[in-house]
Biopython code that builds the backbone (N, CA, C, O; Angstrom):
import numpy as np
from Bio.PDB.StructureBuilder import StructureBuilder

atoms = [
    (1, "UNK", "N", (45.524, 46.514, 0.778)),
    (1, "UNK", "CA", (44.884, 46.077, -0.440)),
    (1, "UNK", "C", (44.762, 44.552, -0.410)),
    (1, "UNK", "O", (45.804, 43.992, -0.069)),
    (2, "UNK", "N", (43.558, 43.624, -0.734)),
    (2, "UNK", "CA", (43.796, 42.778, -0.721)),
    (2, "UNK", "C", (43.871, 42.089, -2.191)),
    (2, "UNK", "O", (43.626, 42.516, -3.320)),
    (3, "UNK", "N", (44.265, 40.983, -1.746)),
    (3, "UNK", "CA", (45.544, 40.360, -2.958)),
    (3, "UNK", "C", (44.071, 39.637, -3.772)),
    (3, "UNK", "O", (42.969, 39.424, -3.268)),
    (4, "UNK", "N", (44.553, 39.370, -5.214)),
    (4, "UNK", "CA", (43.513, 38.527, -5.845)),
    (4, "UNK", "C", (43.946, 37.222, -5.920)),
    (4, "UNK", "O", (44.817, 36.901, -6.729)),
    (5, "UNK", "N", (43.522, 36.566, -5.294)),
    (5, "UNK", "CA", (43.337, 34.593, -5.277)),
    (5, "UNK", "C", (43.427, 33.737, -6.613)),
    (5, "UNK", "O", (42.361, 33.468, -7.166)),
    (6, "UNK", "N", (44.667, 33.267, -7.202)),
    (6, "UNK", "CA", (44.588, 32.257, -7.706)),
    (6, "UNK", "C", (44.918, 31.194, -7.728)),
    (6, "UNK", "O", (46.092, 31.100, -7.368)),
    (7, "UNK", "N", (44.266, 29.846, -8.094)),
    (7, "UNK", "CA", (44.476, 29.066, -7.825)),
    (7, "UNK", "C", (44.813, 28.290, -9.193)),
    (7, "UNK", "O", (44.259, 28.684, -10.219)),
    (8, "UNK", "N", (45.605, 27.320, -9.240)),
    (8, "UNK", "CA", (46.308, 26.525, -10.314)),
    (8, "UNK", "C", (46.008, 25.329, -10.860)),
    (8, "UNK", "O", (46.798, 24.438, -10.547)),
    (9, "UNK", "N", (45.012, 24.980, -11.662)),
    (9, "UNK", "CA", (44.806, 23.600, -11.753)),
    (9, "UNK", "C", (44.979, 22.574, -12.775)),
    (9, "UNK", "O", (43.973, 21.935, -13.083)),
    (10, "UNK", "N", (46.441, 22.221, -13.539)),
    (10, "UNK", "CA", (47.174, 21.354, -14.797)),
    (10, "UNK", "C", (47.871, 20.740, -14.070)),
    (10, "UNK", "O", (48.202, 20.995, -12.912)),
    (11, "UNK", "N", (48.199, 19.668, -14.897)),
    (11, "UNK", "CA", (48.799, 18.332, -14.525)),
    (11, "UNK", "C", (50.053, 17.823, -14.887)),
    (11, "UNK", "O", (50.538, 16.692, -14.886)),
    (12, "UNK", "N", (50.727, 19.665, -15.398)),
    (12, "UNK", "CA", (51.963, 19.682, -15.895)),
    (12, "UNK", "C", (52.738, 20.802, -14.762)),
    (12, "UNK", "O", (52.938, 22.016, -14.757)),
    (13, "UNK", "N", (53.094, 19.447, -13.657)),
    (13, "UNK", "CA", (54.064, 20.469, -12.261)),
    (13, "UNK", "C", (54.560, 21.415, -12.558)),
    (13, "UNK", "O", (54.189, 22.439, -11.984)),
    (14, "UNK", "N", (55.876, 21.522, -13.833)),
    (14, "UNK", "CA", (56.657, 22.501, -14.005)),
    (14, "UNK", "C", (56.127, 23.558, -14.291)),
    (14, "UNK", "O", (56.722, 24.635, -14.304)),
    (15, "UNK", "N", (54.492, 23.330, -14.658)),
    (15, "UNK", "CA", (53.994, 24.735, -15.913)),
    (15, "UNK", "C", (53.261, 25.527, -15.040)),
    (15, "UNK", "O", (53.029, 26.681, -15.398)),
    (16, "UNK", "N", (52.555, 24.859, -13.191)),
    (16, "UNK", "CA", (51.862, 25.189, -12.239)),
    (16, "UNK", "C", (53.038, 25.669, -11.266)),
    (16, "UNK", "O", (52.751, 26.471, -10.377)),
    (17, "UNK", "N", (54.440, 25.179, -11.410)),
    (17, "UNK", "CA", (55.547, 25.928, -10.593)),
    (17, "UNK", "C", (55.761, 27.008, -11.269)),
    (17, "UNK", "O", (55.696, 27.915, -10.440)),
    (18, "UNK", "N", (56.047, 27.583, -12.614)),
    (18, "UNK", "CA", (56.257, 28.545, -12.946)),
    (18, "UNK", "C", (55.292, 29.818, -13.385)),
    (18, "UNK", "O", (55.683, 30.929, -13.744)),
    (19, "UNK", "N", (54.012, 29.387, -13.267)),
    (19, "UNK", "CA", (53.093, 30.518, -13.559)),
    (19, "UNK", "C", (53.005, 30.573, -11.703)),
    (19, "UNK", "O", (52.696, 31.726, -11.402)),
    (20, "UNK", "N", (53.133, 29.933, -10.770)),
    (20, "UNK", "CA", (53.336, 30.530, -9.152)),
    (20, "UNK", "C", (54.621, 31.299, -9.411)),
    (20, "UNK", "O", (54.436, 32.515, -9.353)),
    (21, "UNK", "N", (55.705, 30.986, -9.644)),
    (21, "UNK", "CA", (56.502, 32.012, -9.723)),
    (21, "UNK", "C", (56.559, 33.339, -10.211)),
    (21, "UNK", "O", (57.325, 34.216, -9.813)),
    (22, "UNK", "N", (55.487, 33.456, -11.318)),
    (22, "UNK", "CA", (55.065, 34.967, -11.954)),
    (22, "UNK", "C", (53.766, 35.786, -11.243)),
    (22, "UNK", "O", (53.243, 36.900, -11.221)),
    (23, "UNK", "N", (53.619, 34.382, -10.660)),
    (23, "UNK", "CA", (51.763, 35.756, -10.177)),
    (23, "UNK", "C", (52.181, 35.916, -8.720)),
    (23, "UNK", "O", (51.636, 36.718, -7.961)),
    (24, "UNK", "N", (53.434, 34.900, -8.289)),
    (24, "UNK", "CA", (53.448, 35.746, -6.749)),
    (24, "UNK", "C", (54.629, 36.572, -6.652)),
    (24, "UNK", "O", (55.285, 36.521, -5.611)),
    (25, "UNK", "N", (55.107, 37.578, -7.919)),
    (25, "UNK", "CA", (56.279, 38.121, -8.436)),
    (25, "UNK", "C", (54.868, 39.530, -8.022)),
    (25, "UNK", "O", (55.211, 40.516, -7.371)),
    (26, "UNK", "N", (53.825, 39.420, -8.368)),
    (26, "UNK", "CA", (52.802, 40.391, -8.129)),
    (26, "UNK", "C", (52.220, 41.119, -6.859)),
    (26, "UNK", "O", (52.021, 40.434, -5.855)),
    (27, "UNK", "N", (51.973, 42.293, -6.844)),
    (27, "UNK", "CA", (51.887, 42.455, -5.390)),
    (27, "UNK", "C", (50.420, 43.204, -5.149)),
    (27, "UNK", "O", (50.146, 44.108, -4.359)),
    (28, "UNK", "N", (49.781, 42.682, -5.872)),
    (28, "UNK", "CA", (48.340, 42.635, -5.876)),
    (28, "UNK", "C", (47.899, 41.188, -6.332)),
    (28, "UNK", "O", (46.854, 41.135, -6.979)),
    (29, "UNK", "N", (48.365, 40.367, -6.152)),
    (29, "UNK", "CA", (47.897, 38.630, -6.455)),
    (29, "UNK", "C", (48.389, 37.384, -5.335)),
    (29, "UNK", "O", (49.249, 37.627, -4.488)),
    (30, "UNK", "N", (47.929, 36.439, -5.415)),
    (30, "UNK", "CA", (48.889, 35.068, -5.088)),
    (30, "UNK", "C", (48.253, 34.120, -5.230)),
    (30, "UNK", "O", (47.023, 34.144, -5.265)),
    (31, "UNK", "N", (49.208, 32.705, -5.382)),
    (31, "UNK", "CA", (49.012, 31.613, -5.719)),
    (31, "UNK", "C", (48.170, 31.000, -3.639)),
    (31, "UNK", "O", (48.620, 31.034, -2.494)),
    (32, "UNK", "N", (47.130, 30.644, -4.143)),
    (32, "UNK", "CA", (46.394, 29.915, -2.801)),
    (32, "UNK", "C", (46.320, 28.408, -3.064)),
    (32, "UNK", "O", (45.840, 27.817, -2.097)),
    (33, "UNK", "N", (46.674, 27.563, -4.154)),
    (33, "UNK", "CA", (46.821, 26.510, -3.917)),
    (33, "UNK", "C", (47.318, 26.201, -5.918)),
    (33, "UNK", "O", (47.460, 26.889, -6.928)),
    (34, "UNK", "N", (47.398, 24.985, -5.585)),
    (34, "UNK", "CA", (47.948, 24.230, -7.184)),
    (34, "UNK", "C", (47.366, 22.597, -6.996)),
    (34, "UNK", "O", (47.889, 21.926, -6.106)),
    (35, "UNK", "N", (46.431, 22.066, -7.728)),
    (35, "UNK", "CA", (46.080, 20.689, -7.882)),
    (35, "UNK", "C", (46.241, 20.386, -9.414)),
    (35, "UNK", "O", (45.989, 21.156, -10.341)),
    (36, "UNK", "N", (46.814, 18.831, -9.496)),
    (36, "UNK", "CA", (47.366, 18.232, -10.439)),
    (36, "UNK", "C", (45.874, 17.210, -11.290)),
    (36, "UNK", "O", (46.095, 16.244, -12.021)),
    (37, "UNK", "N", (44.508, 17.707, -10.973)),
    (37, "UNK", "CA", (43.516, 16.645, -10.990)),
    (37, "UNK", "C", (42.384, 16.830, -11.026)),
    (37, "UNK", "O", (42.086, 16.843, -9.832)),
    (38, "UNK", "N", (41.627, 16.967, -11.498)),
    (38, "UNK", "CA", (39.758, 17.521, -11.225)),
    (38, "UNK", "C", (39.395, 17.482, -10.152)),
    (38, "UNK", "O", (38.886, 18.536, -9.772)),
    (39, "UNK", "N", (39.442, 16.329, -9.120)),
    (39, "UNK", "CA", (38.772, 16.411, -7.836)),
    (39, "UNK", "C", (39.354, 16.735, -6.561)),
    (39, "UNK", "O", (38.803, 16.496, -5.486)),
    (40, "UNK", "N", (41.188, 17.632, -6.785)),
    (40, "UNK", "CA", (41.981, 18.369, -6.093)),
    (40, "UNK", "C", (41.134, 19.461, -6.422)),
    (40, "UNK", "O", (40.671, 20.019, -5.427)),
    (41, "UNK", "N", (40.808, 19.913, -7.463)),
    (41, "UNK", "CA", (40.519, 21.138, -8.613)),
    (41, "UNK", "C", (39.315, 21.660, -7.540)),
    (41, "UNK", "O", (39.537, 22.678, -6.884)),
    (42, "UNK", "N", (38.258, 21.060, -7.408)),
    (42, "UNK", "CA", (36.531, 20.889, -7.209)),
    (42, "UNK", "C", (37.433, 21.291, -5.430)),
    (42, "UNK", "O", (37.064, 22.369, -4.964)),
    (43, "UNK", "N", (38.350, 20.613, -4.669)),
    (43, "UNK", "CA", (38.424, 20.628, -3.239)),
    (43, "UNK", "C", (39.084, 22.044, -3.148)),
    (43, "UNK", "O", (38.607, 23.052, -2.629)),
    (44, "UNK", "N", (40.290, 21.889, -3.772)),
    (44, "UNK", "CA", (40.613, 23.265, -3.270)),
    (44, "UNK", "C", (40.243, 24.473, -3.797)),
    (44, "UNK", "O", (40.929, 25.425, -3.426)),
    (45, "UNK", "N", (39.068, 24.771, -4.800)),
    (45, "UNK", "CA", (38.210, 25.718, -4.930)),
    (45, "UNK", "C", (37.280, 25.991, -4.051)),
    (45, "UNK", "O", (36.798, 27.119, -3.949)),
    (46, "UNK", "N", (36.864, 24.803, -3.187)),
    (46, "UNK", "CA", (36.337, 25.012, -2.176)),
    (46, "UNK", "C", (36.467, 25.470, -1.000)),
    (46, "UNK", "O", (35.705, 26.248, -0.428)),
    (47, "UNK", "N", (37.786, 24.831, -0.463)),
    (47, "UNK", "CA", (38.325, 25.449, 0.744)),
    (47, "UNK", "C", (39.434, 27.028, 0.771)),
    (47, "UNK", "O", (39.879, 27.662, 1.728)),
    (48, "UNK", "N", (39.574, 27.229, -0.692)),
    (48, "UNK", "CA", (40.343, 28.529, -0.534)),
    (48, "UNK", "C", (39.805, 29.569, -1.475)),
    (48, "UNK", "O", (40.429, 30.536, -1.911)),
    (49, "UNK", "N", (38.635, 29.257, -1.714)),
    (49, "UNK", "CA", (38.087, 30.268, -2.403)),
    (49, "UNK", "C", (38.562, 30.861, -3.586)),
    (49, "UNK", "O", (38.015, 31.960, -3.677)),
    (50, "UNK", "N", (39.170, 30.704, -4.353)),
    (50, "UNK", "CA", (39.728, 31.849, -5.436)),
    (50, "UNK", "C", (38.956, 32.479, -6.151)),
    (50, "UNK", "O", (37.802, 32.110, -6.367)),
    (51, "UNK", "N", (39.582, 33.734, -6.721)),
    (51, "UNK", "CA", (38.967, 34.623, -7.552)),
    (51, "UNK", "C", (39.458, 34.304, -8.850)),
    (51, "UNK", "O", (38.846, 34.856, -9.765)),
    (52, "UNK", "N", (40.189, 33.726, -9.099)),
    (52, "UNK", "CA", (40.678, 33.031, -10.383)),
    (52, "UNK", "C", (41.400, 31.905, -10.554)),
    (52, "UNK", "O", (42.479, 31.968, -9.966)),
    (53, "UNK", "N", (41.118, 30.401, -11.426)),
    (53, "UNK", "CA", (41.312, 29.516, -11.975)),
    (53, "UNK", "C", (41.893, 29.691, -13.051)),
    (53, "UNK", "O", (41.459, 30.299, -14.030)),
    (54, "UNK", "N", (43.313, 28.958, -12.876)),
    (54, "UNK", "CA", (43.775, 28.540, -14.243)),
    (54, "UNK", "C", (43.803, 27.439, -14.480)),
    (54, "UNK", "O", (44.630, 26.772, -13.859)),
    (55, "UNK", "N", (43.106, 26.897, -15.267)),
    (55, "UNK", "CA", (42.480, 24.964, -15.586)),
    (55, "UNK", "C", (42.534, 24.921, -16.596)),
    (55, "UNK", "O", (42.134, 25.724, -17.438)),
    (56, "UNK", "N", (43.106, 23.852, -16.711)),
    (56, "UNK", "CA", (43.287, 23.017, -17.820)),
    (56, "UNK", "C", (42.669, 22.298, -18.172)),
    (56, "UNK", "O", (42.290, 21.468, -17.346)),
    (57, "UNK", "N", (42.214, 22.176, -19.525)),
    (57, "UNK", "CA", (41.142, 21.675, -20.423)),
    (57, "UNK", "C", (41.413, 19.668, -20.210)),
    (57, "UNK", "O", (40.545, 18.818, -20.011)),
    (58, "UNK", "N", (43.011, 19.473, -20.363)),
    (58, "UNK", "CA", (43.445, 17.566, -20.582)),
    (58, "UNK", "C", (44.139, 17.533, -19.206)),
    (58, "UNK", "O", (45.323, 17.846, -19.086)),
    (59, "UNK", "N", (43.426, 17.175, -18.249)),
    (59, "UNK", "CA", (44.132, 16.770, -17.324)),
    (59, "UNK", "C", (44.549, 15.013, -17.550)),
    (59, "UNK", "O", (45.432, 14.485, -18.227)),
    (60, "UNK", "N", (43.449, 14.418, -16.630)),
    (60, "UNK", "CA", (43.672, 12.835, -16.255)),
    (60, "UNK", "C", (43.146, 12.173, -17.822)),
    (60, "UNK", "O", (43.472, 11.095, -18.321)),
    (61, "UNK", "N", (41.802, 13.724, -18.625)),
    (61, "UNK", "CA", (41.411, 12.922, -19.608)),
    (61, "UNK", "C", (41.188, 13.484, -20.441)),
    (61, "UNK", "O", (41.892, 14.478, -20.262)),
    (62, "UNK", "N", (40.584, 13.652, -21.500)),
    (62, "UNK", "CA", (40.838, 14.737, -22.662)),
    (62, "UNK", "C", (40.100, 16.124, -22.151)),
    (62, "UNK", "O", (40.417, 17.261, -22.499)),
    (63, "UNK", "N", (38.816, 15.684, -21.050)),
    (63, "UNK", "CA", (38.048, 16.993, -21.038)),
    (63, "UNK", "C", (37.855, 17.098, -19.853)),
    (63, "UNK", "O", (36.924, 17.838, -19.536)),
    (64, "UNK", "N", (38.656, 16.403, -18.722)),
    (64, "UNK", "CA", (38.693, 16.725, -17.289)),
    (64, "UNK", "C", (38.450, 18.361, -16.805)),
    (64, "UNK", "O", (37.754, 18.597, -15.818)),
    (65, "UNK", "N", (39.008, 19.315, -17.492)),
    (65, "UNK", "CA", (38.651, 20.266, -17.038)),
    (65, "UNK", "C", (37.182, 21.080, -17.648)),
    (65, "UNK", "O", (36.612, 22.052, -17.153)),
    (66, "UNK", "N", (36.913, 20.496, -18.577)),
    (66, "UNK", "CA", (35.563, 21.221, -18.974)),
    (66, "UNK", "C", (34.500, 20.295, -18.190)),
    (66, "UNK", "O", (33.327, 20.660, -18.119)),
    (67, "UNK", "N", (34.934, 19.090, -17.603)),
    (67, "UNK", "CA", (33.380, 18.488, -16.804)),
    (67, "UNK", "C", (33.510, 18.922, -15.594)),
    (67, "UNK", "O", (32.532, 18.761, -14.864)),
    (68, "UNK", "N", (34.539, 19.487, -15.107)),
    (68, "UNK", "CA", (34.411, 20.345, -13.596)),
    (68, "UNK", "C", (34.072, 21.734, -13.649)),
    (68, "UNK", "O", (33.689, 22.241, -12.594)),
    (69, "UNK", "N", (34.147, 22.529, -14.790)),
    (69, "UNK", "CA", (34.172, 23.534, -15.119)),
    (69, "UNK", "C", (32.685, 24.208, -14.377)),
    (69, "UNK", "O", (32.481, 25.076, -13.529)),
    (70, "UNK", "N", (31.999, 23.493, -15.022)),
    (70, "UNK", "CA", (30.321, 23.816, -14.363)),
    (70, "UNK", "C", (29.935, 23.651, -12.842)),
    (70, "UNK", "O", (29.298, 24.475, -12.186)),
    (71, "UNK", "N", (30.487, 22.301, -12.341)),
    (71, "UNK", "CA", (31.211, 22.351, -10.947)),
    (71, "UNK", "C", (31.604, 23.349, -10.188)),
    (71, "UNK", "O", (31.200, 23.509, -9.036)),
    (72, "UNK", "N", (32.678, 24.332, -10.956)),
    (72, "UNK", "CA", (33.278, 24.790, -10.310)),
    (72, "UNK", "C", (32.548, 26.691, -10.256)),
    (72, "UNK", "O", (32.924, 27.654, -9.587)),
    (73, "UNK", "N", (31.821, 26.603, -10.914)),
    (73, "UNK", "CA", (31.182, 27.716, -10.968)),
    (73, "UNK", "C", (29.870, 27.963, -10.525)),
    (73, "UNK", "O", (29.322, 29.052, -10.355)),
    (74, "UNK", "N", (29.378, 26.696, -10.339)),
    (74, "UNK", "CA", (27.827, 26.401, -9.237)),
    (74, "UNK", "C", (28.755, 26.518, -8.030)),
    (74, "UNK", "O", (28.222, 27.352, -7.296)),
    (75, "UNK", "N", (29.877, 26.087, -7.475)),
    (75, "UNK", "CA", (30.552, 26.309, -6.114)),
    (75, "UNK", "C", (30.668, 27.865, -6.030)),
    (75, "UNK", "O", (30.396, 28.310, -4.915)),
    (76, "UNK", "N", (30.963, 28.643, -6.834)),
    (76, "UNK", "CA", (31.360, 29.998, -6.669)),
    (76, "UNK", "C", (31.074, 30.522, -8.291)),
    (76, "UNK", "O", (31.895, 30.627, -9.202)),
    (77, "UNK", "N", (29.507, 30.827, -8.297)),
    (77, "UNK", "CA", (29.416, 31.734, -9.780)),
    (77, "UNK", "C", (29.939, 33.275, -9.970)),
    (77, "UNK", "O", (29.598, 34.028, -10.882)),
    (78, "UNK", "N", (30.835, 33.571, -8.914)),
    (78, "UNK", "CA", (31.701, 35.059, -9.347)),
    (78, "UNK", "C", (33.155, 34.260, -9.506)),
    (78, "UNK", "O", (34.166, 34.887, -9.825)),
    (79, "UNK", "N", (33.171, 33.171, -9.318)),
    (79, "UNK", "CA", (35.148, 32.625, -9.959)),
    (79, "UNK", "C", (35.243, 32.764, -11.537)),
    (79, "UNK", "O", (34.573, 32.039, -12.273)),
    (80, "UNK", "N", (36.221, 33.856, -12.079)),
    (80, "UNK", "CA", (36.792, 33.322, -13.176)),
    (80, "UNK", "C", (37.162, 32.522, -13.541)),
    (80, "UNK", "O", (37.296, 31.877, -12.501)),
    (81, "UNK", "N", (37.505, 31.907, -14.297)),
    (81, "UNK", "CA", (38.364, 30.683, -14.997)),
    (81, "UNK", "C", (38.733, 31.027, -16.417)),
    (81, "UNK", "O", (38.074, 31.456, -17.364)),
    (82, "UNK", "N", (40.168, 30.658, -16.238)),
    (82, "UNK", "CA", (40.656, 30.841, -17.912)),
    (82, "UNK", "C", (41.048, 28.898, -17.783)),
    (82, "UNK", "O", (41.323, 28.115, -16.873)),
    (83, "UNK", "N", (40.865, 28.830, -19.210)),
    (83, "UNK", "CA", (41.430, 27.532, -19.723)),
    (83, "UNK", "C", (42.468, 27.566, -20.278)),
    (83, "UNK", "O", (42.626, 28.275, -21.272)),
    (84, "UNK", "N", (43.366, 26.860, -19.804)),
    (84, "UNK", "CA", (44.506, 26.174, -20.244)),
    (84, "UNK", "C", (44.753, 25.012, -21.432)),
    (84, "UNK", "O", (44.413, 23.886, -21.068)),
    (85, "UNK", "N", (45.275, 25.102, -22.756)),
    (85, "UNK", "CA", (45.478, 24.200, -23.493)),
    (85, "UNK", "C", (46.389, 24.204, -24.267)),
    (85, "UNK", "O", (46.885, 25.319, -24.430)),
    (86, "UNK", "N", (47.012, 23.061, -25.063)),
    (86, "UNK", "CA", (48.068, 23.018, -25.981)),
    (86, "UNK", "C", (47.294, 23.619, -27.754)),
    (86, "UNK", "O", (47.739, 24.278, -28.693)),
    (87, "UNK", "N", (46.071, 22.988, -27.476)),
    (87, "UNK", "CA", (45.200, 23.324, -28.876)),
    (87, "UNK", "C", (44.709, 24.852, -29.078)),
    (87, "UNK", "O", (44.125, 25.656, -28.352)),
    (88, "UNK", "N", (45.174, 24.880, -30.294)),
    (88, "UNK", "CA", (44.807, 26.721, -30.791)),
    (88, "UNK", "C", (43.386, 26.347, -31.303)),
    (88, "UNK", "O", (42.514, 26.808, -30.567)),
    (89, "UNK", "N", (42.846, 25.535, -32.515)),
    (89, "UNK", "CA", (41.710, 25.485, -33.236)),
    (89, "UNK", "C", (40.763, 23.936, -32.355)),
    (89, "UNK", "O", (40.194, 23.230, -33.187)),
    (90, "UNK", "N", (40.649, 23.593, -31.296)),
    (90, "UNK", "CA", (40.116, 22.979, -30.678)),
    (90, "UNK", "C", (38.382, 23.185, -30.168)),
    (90, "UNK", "O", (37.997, 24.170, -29.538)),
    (91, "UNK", "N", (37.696, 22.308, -30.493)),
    (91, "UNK", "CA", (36.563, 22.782, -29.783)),
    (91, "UNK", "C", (35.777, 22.337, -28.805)),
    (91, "UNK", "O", (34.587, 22.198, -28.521)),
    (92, "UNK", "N", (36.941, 22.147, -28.352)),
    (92, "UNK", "CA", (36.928, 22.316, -26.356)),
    (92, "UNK", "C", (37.027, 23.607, -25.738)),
    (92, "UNK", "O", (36.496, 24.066, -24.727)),
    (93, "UNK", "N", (37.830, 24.090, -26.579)),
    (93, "UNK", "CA", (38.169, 25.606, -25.922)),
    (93, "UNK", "C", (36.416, 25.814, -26.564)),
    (93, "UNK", "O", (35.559, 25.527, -25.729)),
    (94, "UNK", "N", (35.977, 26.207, -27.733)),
    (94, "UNK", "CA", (34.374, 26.364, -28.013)),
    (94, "UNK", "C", (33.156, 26.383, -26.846)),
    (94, "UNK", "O", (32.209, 27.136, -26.619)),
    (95, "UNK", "N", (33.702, 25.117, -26.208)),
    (95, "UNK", "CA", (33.027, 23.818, -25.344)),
    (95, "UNK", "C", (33.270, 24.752, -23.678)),
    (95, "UNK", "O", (32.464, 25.009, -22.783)),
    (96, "UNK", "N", (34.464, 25.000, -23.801)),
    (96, "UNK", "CA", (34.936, 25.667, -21.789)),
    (96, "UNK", "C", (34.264, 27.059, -22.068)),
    (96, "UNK", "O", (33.749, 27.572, -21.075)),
    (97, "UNK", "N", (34.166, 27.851, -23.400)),
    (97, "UNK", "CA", (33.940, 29.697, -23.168)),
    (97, "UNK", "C", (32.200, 28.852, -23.588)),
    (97, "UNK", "O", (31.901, 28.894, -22.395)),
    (98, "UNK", "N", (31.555, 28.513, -23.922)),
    (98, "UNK", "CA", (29.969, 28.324, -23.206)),
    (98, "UNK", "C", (29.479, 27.354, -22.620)),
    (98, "UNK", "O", (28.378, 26.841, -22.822)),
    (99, "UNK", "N", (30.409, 27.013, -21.743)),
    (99, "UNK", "CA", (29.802, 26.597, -20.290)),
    (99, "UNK", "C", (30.565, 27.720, -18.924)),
    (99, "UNK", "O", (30.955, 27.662, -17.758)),
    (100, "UNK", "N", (30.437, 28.551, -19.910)),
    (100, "UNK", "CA", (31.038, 30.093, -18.578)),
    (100, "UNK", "C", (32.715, 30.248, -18.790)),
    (100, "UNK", "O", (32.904, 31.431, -19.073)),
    (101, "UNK", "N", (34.050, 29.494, -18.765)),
    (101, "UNK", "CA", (34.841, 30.126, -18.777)),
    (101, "UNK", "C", (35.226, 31.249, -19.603)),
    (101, "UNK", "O", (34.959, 31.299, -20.803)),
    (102, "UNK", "N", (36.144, 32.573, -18.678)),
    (102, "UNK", "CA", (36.216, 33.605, -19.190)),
    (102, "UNK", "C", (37.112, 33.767, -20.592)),
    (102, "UNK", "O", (37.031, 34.467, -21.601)),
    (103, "UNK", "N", (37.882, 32.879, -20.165)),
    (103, "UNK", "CA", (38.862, 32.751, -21.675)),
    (103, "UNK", "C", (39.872, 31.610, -21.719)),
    (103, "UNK", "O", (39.895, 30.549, -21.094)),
    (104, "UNK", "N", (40.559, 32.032, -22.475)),
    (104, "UNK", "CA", (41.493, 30.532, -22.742)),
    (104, "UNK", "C", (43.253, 31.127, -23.583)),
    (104, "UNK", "O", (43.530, 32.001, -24.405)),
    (105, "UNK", "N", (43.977, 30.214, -22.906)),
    (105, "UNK", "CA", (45.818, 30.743, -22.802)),
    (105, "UNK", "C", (46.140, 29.588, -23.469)),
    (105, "UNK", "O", (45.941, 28.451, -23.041)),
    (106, "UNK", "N", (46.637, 29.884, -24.518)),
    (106, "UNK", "CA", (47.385, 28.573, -24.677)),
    (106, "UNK", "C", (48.481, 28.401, -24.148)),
    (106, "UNK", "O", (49.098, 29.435, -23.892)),
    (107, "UNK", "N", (49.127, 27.099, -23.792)),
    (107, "UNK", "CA", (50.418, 26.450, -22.905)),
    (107, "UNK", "C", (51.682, 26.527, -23.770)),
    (107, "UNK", "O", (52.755, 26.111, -23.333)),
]
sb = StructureBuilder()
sb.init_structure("model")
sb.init_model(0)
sb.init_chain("A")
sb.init_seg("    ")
for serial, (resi, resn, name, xyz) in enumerate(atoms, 1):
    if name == "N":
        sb.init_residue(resn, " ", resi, " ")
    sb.init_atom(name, np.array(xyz, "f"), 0.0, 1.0, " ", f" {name:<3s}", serial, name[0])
structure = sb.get_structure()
Protein backbone atom coordinates (compact mmCIF):
# COMPACT_ATOMS: atom_id res chain seq x y z
CA UNK A 1 0.00 0.00 0.00
CA UNK A 2 1.41 3.13 -0.58
CA UNK A 3 1.74 5.64 2.16
CA UNK A 4 0.06 9.22 1.76
CA UNK A 5 2.77 12.13 1.67
CA UNK A 6 2.75 14.83 4.05
CA UNK A 7 4.52 17.48 4.25
CA UNK A 8 4.76 20.18 7.19
CA UNK A 9 4.97 23.74 6.72
CA UNK A 10 4.79 26.31 10.36
CA UNK A 11 7.29 28.07 11.93
CA UNK A 12 6.46 26.67 15.26
CA UNK A 13 9.34 23.52 15.47
CA UNK A 14 7.65 21.94 18.40
CA UNK A 15 4.08 21.98 16.68
CA UNK A 16 5.86 20.44 13.11
CA UNK A 17 7.79 17.83 15.62
CA UNK A 18 4.71 16.70 17.09
CA UNK A 19 2.10 16.45 14.37
CA UNK A 20 5.43 14.13 12.64
CA UNK A 21 5.11 12.22 15.61
CA UNK A 22 1.26 11.45 15.07
CA UNK A 23 1.07 10.98 11.27
CA UNK A 24 4.14 8.70 11.27
CA UNK A 25 2.36 6.75 14.35
CA UNK A 26 0.16 5.90 10.92
CA UNK A 27 0.67 3.15 8.73
CA UNK A 28 -0.90 4.40 5.76
CA UNK A 29 0.91 8.04 5.94
CA UNK A 30 4.36 9.87 6.51
CA UNK A 31 5.98 12.92 7.18
CA UNK A 32 8.34 13.64 3.69
CA UNK A 33 9.67 16.79 4.83
CA UNK A 34 8.96 19.90 7.46
CA UNK A 35 9.97 23.69 6.39
CA UNK A 36 9.93 26.54 8.86
CA UNK A 37 9.27 29.33 5.79
CA UNK A 38 7.40 29.95 2.46
CA UNK A 39 10.27 29.44 0.18
CA UNK A 40 11.39 25.96 2.12
CA UNK A 41 7.42 25.49 1.70
CA UNK A 42 7.37 26.26 -2.46
CA UNK A 43 11.05 23.85 -2.50
CA UNK A 44 10.14 21.05 -0.74
CA UNK A 45 6.71 20.70 -2.35
CA UNK A 46 8.58 20.48 -5.19
CA UNK A 47 11.10 18.01 -4.73
CA UNK A 48 8.95 15.54 -2.61
CA UNK A 49 5.83 15.82 -3.94
CA UNK A 50 3.16 15.57 -1.27
CA UNK A 51 -0.30 14.67 -1.24
CA UNK A 52 -0.92 16.83 1.67
CA UNK A 53 0.19 20.24 3.22
CA UNK A 54 -0.14 21.38 6.50
CA UNK A 55 0.59 25.34 6.22
CA UNK A 56 0.35 27.76 8.08
CA UNK A 57 -1.45 30.85 7.42
CA UNK A 58 1.59 33.47 9.88
CA UNK A 59 4.69 32.24 9.12
CA UNK A 60 7.68 34.99 8.55
CA UNK A 61 4.44 37.35 8.00
CA UNK A 62 0.92 37.63 8.69
CA UNK A 63 -0.09 35.90 5.30
CA UNK A 64 3.05 34.01 4.25
CA UNK A 65 1.12 31.06 3.81
CA UNK A 66 -1.85 32.27 1.83
CA UNK A 67 0.70 34.06 -0.86
CA UNK A 68 2.30 30.62 -1.50
CA UNK A 69 -0.80 28.91 -1.30
CA UNK A 70 -1.61 29.54 -5.10
CA UNK A 71 2.07 28.70 -5.69
CA UNK A 72 1.73 25.76 -4.32
CA UNK A 73 -1.15 24.43 -6.14
CA UNK A 74 -0.13 25.68 -9.79
CA UNK A 75 3.09 23.30 -8.73
CA UNK A 76 0.73 20.37 -8.06
CA UNK A 77 -3.21 21.18 -8.56
CA UNK A 78 -4.15 17.57 -6.98
CA UNK A 79 -2.08 18.71 -3.43
CA UNK A 80 -4.37 19.26 -0.60
CA UNK A 81 -3.66 21.79 1.82
CA UNK A 82 -5.20 22.40 5.14
CA UNK A 83 -4.33 25.72 6.90
CA UNK A 84 -2.95 26.08 9.99
CA UNK A 85 -3.88 28.99 12.45
CA UNK A 86 -4.21 30.36 15.95
CA UNK A 87 -7.43 32.51 14.64
CA UNK A 88 -10.99 30.89 14.86
CA UNK A 89 -13.03 34.11 13.27
CA UNK A 90 -10.14 35.33 10.92
CA UNK A 91 -10.47 36.18 7.36
CA UNK A 92 -7.54 34.70 6.22
CA UNK A 93 -8.79 31.45 6.87
CA UNK A 94 -11.97 33.12 4.34
CA UNK A 95 -8.90 34.24 2.16
CA UNK A 96 -6.77 30.34 2.15
CA UNK A 97 -10.50 28.14 1.55
CA UNK A 98 -10.95 30.54 -1.87
CA UNK A 99 -7.82 30.49 -3.17
CA UNK A 100 -8.24 26.43 -3.10
CA UNK A 101 -7.23 25.28 0.38
CA UNK A 102 -9.17 22.27 1.52
CA UNK A 103 -9.68 23.36 5.05
CA UNK A 104 -8.33 24.83 8.05
CA UNK A 105 -7.15 23.30 11.92
CA UNK A 106 -6.76 25.48 14.32
CA UNK A 107 -3.24 25.30 16.42
Amino acid sequence: MEKIKVALCDDMRYLCQYFEILINREEDMEVVGISDNAEECLKLSEEKKPDVILLDIQMNTDDDGIIILEKLLQQNPDIKVIMLTIHEEDELIFRSLSLGACDYMLK
